[in-house]
ROKOL-437870 format. One line per field, with one value per residue (C-alpha): chain; x, y, z; residue number from 1. Coordinates in nm, 2 decimals, always signed. Layout:
N
cadena <- c(A/...)
u <- c(X/...)
v <- c(Y/...)
w <- c(Z/...)
num <- c(NUM/...)
***
This chain:
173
cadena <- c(A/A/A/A/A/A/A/A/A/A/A/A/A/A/A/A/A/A/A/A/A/A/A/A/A/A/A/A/A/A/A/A/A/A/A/A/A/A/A/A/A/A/A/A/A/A/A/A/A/A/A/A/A/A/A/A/A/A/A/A/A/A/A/A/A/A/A/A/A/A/A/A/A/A/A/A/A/A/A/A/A/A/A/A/A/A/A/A/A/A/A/A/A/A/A/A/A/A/A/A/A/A/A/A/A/A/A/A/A/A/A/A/A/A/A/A/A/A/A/A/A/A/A/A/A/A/A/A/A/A/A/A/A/A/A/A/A/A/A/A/A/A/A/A/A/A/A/A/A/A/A/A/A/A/A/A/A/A/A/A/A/A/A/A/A/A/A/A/A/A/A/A/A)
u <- c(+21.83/+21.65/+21.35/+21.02/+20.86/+20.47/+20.23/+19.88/+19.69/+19.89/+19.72/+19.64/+19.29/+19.38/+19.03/+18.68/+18.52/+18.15/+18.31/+18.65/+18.84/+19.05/+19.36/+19.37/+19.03/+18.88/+18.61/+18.42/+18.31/+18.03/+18.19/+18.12/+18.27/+18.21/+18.35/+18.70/+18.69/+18.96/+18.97/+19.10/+19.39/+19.62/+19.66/+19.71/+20.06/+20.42/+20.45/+20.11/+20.17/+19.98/+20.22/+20.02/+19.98/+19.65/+19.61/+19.71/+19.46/+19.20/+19.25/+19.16/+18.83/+18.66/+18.78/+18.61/+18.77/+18.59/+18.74/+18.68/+18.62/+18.46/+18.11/+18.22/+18.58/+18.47/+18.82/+19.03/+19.05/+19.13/+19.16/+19.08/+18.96/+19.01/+18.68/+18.60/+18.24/+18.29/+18.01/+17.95/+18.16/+18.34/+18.68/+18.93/+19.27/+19.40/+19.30/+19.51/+19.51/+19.60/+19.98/+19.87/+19.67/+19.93/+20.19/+20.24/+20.15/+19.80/+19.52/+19.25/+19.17/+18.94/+18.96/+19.08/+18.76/+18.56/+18.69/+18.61/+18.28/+18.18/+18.33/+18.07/+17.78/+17.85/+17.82/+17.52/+17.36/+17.50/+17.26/+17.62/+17.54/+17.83/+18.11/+18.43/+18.74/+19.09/+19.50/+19.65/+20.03/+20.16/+20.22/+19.86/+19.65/+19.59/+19.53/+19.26/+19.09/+19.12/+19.00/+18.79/+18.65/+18.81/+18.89/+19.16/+19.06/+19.39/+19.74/+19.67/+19.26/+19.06/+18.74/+18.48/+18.13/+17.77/+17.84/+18.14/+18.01/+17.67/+17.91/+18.11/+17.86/+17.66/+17.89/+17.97/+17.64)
v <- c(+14.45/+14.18/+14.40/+14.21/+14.06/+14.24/+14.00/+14.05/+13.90/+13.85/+13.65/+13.86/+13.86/+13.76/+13.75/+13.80/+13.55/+13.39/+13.07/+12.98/+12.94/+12.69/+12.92/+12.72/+12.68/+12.95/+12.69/+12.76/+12.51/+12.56/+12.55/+12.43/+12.58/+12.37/+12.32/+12.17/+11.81/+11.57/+11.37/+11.70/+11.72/+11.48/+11.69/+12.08/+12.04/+12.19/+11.84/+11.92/+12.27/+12.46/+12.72/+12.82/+12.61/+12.48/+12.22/+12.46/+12.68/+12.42/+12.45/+12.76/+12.70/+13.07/+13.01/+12.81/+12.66/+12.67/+12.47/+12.57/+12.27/+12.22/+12.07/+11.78/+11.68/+11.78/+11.59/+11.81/+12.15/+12.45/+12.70/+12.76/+13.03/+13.02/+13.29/+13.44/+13.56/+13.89/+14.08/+14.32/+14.15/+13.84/+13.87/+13.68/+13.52/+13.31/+13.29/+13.05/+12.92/+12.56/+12.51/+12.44/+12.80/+12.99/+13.18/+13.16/+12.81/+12.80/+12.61/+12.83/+13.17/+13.29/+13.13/+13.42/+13.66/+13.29/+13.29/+13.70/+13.65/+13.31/+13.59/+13.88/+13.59/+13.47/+13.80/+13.89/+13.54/+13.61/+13.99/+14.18/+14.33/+14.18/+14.36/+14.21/+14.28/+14.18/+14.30/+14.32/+14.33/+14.72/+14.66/+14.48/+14.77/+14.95/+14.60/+14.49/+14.88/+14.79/+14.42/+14.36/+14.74/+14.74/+15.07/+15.09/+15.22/+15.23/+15.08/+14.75/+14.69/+14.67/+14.64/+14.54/+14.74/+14.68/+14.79/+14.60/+14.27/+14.30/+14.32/+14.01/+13.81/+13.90/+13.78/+13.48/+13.38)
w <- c(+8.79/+8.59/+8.37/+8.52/+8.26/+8.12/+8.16/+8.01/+7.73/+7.38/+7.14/+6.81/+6.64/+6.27/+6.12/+6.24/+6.08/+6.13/+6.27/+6.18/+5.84/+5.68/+5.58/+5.25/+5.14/+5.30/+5.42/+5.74/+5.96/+6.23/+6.63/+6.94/+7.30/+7.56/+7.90/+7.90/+8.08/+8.25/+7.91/+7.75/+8.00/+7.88/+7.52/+7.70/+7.74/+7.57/+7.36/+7.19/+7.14/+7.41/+7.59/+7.89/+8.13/+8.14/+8.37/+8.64/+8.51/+8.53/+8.90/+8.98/+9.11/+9.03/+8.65/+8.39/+8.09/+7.79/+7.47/+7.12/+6.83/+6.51/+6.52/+6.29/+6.49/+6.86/+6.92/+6.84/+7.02/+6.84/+7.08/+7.51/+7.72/+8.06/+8.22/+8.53/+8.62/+8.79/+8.96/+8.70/+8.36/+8.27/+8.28/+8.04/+8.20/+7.92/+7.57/+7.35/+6.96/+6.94/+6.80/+6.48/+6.44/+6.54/+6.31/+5.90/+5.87/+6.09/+5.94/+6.04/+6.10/+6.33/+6.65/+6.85/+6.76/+6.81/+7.18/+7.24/+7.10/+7.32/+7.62/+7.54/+7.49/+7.83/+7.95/+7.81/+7.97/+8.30/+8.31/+8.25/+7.93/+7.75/+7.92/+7.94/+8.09/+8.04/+8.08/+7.76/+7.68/+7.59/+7.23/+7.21/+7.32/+7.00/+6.81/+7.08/+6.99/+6.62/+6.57/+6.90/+6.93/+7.31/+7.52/+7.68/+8.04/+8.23/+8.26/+8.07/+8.11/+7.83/+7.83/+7.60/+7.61/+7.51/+7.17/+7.09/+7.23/+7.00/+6.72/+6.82/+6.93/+6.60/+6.38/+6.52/+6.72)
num <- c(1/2/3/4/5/6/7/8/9/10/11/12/13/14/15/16/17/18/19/20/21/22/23/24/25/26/27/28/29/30/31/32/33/34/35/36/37/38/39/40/41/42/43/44/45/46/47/48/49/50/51/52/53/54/55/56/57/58/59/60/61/62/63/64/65/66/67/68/69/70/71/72/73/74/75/76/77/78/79/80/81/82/83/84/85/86/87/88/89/90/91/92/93/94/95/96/97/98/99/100/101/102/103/104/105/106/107/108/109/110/111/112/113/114/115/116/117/118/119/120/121/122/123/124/125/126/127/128/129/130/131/132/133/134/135/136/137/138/139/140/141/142/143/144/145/146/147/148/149/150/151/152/153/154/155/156/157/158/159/160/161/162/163/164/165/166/167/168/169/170/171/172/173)
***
């Protein structure tokens, strides 16, 4: 019998940084995360680096898609989340570096913790006191507890509290 793949969040927090980091320099540049729009669609695909697929997330109609870009290049994405505003917490389905901030050779640090944080704010505006909520993969768990301050509540939820989500959304908000 074929072992059933884990699914669950995988992307790995390298650096909590106050924006995000050019790798090289060590430069940080001020962000934006706005909602992702039609125009962005033609550039979330294999061929430009983006494994998930995000146009059929962009169809889910109880999920937002929020895109993450520096202030000064607003064309060029460097990371998505794809959110869900639960009764009582947001709840993250996809989170995503760009191609080119992934692995050894990424050009800046950061955006993962950027994406968490925008999370917890959104949170906090919509009267759930920051909690957030997502399914992270097995081997994840203890990083997500490390580098986010997440509790692991079961199976594969994590959750982020009140007290996590001042941190993160103090240091990058």
């Amino acid at each position: 019998m074929a072992k059933k793949k884990e699914s669950g969040l995988d992307f790995i927090v390298d650096k909590l940084t106050h924006s995000i980091e050019n790798v090289v320099t060590g430069d940080s540049f001020a962000t934006d995360i706005l909602v992702v729009d039609k125009e962005d669609l033609k550039n979330l695909n294999r061929k430009y680096g983006w494994v998930f697929n995000w146009i059929s997330e962009l169809k889910q109609p109880e999920r937002d898609i929020y895109k993450l870009t520096i202030v000064s290049n607003a064309s060029i994405i460097q990371g998505l989340i794809s959110l869900q505003v639960r009764e009582d917490h947001v709840y993250i389905h996809l989170i995503e570096s760009a191609g080119f901030n992934k692995g050894k050779g990424k050009m800046y640090s950061g955006v993962p913790g950027n994406l968490v944080a925008f999370a917890c704010k959104l949170a906090f505006q919509r009267g759930h006191e920051g909690n957030i909520a997502f399914t992270a993969k097995t081997q994840l768990i203890e990083h997500y507890t490390k580098t986010l301050g997440a509790l692991h509540i079961g199976k594969n939820l994590m959750i982020i509290d009140t007290k996590a989500a001042l941190v993160l959304t103090n240091k990058y908000f």
